[in-house]
N, C-alpha and C positions, 0 to 999 in steps of 0.2 A: 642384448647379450644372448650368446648360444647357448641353448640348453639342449640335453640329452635325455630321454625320459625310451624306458619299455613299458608299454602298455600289451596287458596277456588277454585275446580273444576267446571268446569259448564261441564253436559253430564252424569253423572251416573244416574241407574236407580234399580240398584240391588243389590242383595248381589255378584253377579260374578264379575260385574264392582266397587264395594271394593277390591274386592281380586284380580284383574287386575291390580289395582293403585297401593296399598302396593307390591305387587311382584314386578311392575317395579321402582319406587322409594327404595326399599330395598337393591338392586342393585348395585345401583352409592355407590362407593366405597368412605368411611368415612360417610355414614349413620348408625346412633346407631340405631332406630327405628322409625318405620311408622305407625297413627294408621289413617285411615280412617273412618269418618263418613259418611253413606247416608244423615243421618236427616237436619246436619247440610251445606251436601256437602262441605267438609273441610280434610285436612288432615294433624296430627300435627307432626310434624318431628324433632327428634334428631340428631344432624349430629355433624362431626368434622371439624370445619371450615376451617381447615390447609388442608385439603383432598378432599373436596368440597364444593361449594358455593351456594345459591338459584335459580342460574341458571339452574347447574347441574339436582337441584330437579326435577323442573321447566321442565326442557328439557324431564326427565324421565315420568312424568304425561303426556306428550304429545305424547310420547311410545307409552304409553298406551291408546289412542285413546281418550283423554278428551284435552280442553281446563283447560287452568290458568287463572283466574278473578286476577287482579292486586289488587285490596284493597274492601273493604267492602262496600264500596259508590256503586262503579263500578258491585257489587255484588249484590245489592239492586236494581239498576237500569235493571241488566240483569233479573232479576227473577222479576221485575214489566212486561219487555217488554212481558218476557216465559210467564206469568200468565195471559197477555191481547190475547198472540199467541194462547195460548192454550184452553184460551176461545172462540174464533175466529173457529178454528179447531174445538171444540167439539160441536158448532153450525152448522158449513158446515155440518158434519159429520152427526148430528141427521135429519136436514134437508133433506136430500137424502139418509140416512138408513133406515129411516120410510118407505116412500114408497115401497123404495128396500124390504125390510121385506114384505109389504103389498104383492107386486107384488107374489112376490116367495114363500112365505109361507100363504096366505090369505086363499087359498082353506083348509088348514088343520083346520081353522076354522069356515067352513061357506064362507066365503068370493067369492064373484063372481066378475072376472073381467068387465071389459068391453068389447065388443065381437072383437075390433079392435087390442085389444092386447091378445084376447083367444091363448093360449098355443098349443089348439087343431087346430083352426084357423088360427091364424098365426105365430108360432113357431119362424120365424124368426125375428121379432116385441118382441113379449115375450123376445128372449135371448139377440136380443141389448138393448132394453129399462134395463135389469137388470146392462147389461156391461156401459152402458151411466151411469147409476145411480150408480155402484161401483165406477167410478176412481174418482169421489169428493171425496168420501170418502175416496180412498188411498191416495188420495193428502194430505186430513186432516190430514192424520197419517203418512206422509213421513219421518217423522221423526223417525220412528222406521225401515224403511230402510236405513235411509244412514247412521243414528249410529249402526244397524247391520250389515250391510256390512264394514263399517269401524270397527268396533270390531272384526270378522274375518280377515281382513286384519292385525291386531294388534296381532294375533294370543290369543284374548282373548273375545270370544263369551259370549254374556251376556242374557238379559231377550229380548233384542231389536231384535237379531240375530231369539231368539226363534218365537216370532210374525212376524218380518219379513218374516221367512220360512213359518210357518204356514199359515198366509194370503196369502202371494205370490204363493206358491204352489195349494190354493185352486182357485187363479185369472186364474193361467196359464192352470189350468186343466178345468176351465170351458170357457177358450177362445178358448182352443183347441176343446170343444163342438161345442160352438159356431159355430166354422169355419163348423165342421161337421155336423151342422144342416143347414146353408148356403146351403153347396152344397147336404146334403141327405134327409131332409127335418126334420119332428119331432119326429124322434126316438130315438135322445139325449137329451131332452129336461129334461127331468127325474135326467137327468147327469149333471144340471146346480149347481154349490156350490157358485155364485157371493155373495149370501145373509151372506154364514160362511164367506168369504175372508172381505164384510162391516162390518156385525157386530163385528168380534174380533175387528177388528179397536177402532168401535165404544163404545162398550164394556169398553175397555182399557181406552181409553181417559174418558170415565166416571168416569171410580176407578181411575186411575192418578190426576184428579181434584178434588175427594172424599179425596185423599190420600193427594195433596198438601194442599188443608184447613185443614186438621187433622194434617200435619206436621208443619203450620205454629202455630198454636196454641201450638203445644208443646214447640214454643222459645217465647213465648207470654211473658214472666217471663224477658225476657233481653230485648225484646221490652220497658216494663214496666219502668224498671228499666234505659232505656236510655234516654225516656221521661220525667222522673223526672229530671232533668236537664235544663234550662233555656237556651233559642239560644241565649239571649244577656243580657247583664250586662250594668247596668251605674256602669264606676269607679269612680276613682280618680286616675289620673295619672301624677307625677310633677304640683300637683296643678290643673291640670286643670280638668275636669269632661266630660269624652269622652262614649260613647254609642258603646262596641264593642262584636263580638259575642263572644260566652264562649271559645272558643279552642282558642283563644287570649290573655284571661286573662293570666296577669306574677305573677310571685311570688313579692309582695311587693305593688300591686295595695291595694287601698281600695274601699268595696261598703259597698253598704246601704242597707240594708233589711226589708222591711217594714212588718208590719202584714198580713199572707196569703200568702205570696210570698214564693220561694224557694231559698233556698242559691246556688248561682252561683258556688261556690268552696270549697275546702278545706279553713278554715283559723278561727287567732285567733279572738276573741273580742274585741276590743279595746277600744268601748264605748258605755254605754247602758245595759242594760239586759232583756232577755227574756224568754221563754220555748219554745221548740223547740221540733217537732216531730222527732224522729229518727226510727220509725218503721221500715222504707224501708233496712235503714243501720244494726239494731239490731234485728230487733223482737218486742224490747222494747215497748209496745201498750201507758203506761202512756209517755207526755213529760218531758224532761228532761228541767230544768233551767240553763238557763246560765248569764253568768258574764263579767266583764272582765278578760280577760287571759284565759280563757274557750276555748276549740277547736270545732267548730260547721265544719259538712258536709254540702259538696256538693249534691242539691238534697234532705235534709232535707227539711221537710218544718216551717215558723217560726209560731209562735201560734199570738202572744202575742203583746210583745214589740219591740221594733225597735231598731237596731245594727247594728254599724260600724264596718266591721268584715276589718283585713288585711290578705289579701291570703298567704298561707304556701305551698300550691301544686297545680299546673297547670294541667290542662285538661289531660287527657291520665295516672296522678298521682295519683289521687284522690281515696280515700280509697271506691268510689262508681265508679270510674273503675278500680280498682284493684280486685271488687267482679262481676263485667262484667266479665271479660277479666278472673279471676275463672271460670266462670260459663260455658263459653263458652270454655273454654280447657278443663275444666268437658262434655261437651257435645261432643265434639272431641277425647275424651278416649274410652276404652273398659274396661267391666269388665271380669273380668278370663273368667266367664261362657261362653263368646262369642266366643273362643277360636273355639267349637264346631263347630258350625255355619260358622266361616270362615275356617274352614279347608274342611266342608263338601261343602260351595261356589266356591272353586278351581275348584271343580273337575263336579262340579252338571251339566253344561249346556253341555260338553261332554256327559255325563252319559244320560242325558233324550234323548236326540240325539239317541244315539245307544238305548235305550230301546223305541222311537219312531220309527226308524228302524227297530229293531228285530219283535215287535210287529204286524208292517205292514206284513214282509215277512212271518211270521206265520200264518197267517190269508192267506196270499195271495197262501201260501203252502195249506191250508186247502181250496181252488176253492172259497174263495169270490172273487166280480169283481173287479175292480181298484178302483170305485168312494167308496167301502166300505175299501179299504185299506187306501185309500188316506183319509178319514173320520176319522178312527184310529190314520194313522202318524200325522196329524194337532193337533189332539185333546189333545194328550201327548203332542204336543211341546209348546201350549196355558195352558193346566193347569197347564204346574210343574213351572211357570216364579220364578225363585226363589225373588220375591218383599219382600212379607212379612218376608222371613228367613235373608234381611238385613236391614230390620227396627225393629225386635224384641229387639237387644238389644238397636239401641241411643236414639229410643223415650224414653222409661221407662226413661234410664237416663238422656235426655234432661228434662221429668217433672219434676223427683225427684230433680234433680237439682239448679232449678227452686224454685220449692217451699220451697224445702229449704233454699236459699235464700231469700224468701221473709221473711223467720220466724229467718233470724238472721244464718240461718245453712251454712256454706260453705265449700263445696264438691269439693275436687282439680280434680276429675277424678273418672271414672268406678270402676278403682281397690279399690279406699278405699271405696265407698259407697257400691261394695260387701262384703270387709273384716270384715267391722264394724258389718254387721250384723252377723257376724260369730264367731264375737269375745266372747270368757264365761270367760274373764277374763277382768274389769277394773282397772288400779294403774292407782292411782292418786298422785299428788305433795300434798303438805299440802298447804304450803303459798301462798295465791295468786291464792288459785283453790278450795279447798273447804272452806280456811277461805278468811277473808275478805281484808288480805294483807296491814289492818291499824290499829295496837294498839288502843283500846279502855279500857274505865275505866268500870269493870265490878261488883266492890265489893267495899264500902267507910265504913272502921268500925273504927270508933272515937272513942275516950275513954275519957269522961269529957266533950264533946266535939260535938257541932252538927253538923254533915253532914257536909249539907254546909258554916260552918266556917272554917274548915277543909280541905274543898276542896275550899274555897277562900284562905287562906290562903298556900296552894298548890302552887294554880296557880299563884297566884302573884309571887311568888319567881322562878316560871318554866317560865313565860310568853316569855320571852328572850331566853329560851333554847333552845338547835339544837338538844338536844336528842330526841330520839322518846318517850323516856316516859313520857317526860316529854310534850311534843305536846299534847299526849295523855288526860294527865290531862287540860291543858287549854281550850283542843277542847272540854272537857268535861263542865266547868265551863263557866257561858253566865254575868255571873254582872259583877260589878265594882272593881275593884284590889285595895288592899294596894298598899302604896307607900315603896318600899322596899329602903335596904343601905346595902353598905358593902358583894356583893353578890359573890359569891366564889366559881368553881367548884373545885368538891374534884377527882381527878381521881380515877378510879376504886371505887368508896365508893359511891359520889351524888354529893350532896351540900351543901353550910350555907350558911345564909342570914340574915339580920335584913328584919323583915316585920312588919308594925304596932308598930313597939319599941319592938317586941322579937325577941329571935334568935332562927331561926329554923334550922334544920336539916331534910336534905330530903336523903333519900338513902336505903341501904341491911341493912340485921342484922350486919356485921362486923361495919358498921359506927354507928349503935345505940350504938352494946358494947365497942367501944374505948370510947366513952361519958358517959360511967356509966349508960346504959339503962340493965336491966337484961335481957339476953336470953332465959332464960326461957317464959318470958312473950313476947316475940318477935314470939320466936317458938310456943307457942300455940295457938297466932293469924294467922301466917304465916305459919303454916303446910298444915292445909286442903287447904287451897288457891293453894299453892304451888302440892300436889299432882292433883288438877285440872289442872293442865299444865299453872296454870297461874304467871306473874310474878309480887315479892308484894313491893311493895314500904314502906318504916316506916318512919314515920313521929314524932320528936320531938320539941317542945315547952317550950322555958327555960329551958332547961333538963331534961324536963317531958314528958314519950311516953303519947303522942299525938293520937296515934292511927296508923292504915295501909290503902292505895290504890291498890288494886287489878287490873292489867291490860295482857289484855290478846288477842292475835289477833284467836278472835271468828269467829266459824263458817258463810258461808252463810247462808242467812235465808231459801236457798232451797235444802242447804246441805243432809241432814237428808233425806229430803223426795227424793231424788235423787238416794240414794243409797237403800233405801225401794225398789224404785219404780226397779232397776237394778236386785236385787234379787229377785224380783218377776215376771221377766223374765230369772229368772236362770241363772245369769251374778256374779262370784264371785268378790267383790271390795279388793282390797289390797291399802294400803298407803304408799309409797315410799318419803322419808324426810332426809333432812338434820337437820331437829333439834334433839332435846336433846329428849332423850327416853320418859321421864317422861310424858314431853309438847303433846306429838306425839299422846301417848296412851289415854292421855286425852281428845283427840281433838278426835281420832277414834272412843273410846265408845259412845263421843257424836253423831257422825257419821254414827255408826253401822257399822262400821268397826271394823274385827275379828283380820285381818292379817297387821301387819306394819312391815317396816322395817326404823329403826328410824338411824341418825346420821349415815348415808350414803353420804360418799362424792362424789363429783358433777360428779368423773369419772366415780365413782363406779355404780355409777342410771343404765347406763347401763347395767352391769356385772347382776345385777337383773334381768332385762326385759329378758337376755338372759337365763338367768337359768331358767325362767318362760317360757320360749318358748321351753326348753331343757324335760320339764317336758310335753311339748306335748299340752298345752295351746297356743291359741287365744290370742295375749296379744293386748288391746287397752291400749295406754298410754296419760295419760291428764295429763297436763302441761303449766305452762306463763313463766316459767323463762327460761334466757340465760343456764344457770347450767341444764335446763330439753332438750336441743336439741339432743346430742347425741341418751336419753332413746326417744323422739320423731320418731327420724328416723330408730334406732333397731326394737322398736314395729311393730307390723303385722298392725297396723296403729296408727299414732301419731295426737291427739287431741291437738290444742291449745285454749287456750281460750284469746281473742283476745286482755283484755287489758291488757295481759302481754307486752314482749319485743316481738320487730321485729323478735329476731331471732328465739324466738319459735313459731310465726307464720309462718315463712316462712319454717321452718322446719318441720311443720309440714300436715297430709293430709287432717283434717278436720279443719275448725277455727270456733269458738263458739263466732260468732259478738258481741253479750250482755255480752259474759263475765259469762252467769249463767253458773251453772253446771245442771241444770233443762232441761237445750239445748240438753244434751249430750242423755238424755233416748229420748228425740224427736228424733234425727241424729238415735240412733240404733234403734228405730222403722218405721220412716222413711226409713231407709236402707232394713232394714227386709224385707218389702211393697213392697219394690221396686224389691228386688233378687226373691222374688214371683212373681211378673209380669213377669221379664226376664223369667223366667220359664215357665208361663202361653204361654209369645208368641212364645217360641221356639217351645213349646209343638205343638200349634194350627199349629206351622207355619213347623213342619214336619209333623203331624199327618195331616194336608190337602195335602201334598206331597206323601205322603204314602198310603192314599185312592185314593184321585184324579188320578193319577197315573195310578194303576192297571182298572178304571173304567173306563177313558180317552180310557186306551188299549183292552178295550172291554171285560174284565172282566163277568160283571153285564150280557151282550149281552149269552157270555160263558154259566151263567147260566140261561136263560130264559127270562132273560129283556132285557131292551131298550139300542142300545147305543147311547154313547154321543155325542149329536150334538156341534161342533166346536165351535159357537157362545156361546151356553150356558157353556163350556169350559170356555171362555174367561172374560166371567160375575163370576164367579168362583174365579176365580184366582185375578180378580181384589176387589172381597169381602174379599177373605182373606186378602190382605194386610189392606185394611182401618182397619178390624176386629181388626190387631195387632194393629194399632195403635190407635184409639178409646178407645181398652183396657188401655194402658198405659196412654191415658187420665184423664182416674178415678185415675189418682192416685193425680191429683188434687179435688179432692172432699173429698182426705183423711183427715181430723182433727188431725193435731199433739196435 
């Protein structure tokens, strides 16, 4: 059996330690796949439970030189203590690299010491005061030694490995000075690098805390979203009225909801009525009225009236964590595109290594001295950290995800919020997606007869019916009803009734003309109706036509303008139906839909989507109904709109919370925005590997310029990362 499990890392820091974890969790044998996120530090796992267990995973991620955080609590508490550590450390650190800085680089601007620590005067003073003043600062940052050194022990060197060397390499090479100015006095002094070995440090730990506030904000959207929720409820429980926190509430508790407040759960109305905000859940910005029998969310907030709501779904259930616990394996996905990126991660912190290496010996072949080689190898191994190349793709879609949930949109994963943008082809279902999935009365043509006598006397004799057309007409009619007798369904035909002391006839043309109604005058009421896709009801009165009711399940009101708006981003719409040809076409030209394919049965929906993708099209497929899941999970990405059935939600990769079809041009512009960013930060985030790189290796120097000092390396590398993510920030400021 397939199972799904996220297991949350604490210790990654790059895109190397992603592709460290996924290599050694891909491994243990009966894992289907592994997709790691930085953003989230999370990784979501397919596996076969007969073959191995959580353990196994578990055991594999600790391979790979990372701890396992047990649950999200425990998760939350470790990244409060990390975030207090790490502020702690990047205080020590600034504290004692200032000076450090001051000391050792001060004369390059002016700066004159004090004569007790002159470099010319007392050499040996000068190179301890720098070595005293470096090892806080390595202490601050020891954390990038002993997850680099355990990363090579793991046989999977990361970005920590890289500043480890770097820094380390420049400490030992100006202790080794040191020593030699000790004993030979101030001729090495020149050869002091303690200031590169502080500052990358300190450096780092800046953009790491630049980078952690830019990362936390990108899950600011499921923060949001979990805070809407109430910590405690007063219920009702066997009568008694107990005060317990929400992950407590049962299914069959009742509470109270007062005005302002948030509903604690899932659950029906049972007494009272109100309007209730559901923005958070839908999009929906107007509130929604409720009733009794009404289903109100968890995390809603109420407007209005006060309600006695009884719980249907428990904490962890609730259709506002069920758009969490989306969102959050949306953030834990990959999209295609990043395919790139971890392939090029495997192999990247070998690679700057040896081109850190070759670089030095080249140089050192060409008669530079040591301290300019050793300036070189540092410099390469501080600016390629591959940070930014494993944040390019989860931020983007941690926001987009996000925010699409805030507006009603939800995004199962990376892969379909890149699909969707990709898609040039929309089919949609008719029922229940572009129309409104409830018979409405659209035409009342009376003959003798006005309107509403016509349409009372309708209703009354429908009032008791279970047909739909017959709902149709009463949900239509708001007065006072005849008293009817003698009421009668006719199968396949209608009905007869006495209503008001006549006898009516409600039903098709075949029940007018058994009754001696002429068909001719039925037909020239009921034709044009009828080629509008809609269906006509005839109506006689003492065996006199009475007139006809037109009823027709109409378009959404945002239909029309949905499909405008798709081809005007060059997205061709098609309409895939089970209904009757006629109904189909009529409802498409209202539509602006060219292409239908009508009276297709519920297997065949499929067989379409496939011949559409055979043709070399992008198929997105939008659907509510059970009959639309097979054509959901075919398509190159499957659309539900969310108040259909369970199973087209669940089957499907996007869900449209409101139910419009207005969402959908949102979701693929949304999506669009977003495959643009992925692009933007991979771009930034090889094109600063690619420059940095050769210029780090003295490049620039080659042609006549300056080379690059280690520390200024370090500041480098730590811009770029915030840079990707900052970027994918805006993609909250985007207006769906």
């Amino acid at each position: 059996m397939k199972k799904k499990t996220t297991v949350l890392i604490e210790g990654m820091s790059c895109a190397a330690c992603v592709r460290g974890v996924e290599r050694s969790v891909s491994k243990v044998d009966g894992v289907l796949s592994v997709t790691v996120n930085l953003t989230t530090n999370s990784a979501a796992v397919q596996y076969e439970n007969k073959q191995c267990g959580l353990q196994d995973i578990e055991a594999a991620v600790v391979r790979a030189g990372f701890k396992v955080v047990k649950n999200q609590e425990a998760a939350q508490e470790n990244a409060a203590k990390n975030e207090k550590m790490s502020k702690i450390n990047l205080i020590l650190a600034l504290v004692f690299s200032i000076p450090l800085f001051t000391v050792s680089m001060g004369h390059m601007v002016g700066l004159r010491l004090p004569h007790f620590i002159s470099p010319e005067a007392f050499p040996v003073r000068f190179a301890i005061l720098q070595l005293c003043l470096t090892i806080p600062v390595l202490f601050a940052g020891r954390k990038f030694f002993i997850n680099g050194v355990r990363a090579v022990f793991h046989k999977n060197p990361n970005m920590d490995t890289l500043v480890a060397m770097g820094s380390s390499s420049a400490f030992i090479y100006s202790l080794v000075m040191t020593a030699k100015i000790i004993a030979d006095g101030n001729g090495h002094m020149h050869h002091l690098y303690y200031e590169s070995a502080g500052m990358i440090i300190t450096f780092i730990l800046i953009g790491k805390m630049l980078e952690a506030i830019s990362k936390k904000r990108t899950t600011d959207a499921v923060g949001k979203l979990r805070s809407l929720v109430p910590d405690t409820a007063e219920i009702i429980r066997n009568g008694e009225t107990l005060t317990v926190k929400t992950t407590e509430i049962q299914i069959g508790d009742i509470f109270t909801v007062v005005p302002g407040s948030a509903v604690a759960a899932d659950g029906k109305v049972i007494s009272g009525s109100t309007s209730v905000d559901e923005s958070m859940i839908t999009g929906e910005s107007m509130p929604v009225s409720k009733k009794v029998g009404d289903t109100v969310f968890g995390g809603t907030i109420n407007k209005n009236g006060t309600v006695q709501v009884q719980v249907t779904s428990v904490y962890g259930e609730t259709v506002l964590s069920q758009i969490i616990r989306s969102v959050e394996e949306a953030g834990a996905s990959k999209a295609p595109i990043a395919t790139l990126a971890d392939e090029i991660s495997g192999i990247f912190v070998p690679t700057v290594f040896a081109i850190a290496l070759f670089s030095a010996i080249i140089w050192a072949i060409t008669g530079k001295n040591f301290a300019f080689v050793l300036n070189v190898f540092i410099s390469v191994l501080v600016i390629a950290c591959p940070c930014a190349l494993g944040l390019a793709t989860p931020t983007a879609i941690m926001v987009a995800t996000g925010k699409g949930a805030q507006n009603g949109i939800l995004f199962k994963g990376g892969e379909p919020l890149e699909m969707l943008s990709k898609a040039d082809t929309v089919v949609f279902d008719k029922t229940g997606t572009l129309t409104k999935g409830d018979p409405q009365v659209t035409d009342i043509l009376p003959i003798d007869i006005s309107e509403e006598e016509l349409l009372k006397y309708c209703a009354s004799a429908e009032k008791n019916s279970e047909h739909l057309l017959g709902e149709a007409i009463v949900k239509k009619y708001s007065g006072e009803y005849f008293e009817i007798d003698d009421f009668e369904a006719l199968s396949g035909l209608g009905l007869k009734a006495a209503v008001n002391g006549k006898q009516i006839l409600i039903g098709n043309r075949e029940l007018m003309s058994k009754n001696g109604i002429d068909e001719t005058v039925t037909e020239k009421i009921g034709a044009p109706l009828s080629d509008e896709g809609k269906t006509v009801v005839y109506v006689s009165l003492d065996g006199k036509f009475a007139g006809a009711i037109a009823i027709a399940d109409v378009l959404k009101d945002d239909a029309e303008a949905t499909v405008k708006a798709l081809a005007d981003l060059g997205i061709e719409t098609v309409m895939l139906t089970g209904d009757n040809g006629k109904t189909a076409n009529a409802i498409a030209r209202k539509a602006g839909i060219k292409t239908v394919f009508a009276e297709v049965l519920p297997k065949d929906k499929q067989n379409v989507i496939i011949d559409l993708q055979k043709q070399g099209k992008k198929v997105c497929m939008v659907g509510d109904g059970i009959n639309d899941a097979p054509a959901l999970v075919s398509a190159d990405v499957g659309v539900a709109v969310a108040t259909g059935t369970d199973v087209a939600v669940e089957s499907a990769d996007v869900v449209l919370m409101n139910g419009e079809t207005a969402s959908l041009q949102k979701a693929i512009r949304l999506s669009q925005k977003t495959l643009r960013k992925i692009k933007q930060n991979l771009f930034w985030a090889f094109a600063y590997n690619t420059v940095g790189i050769p210029v780090a290796a003295g490049l620039l120097y080659a042609l006549g310029g300056n080379l690059l000092d280690p520390m200024f390396a370090a500041a480098a590398m730590s811009l770029s990362s915030v840079t990707v993510v900052t970027n994918s920030l805006l993609l909250r400021r985007y207006k769906l």
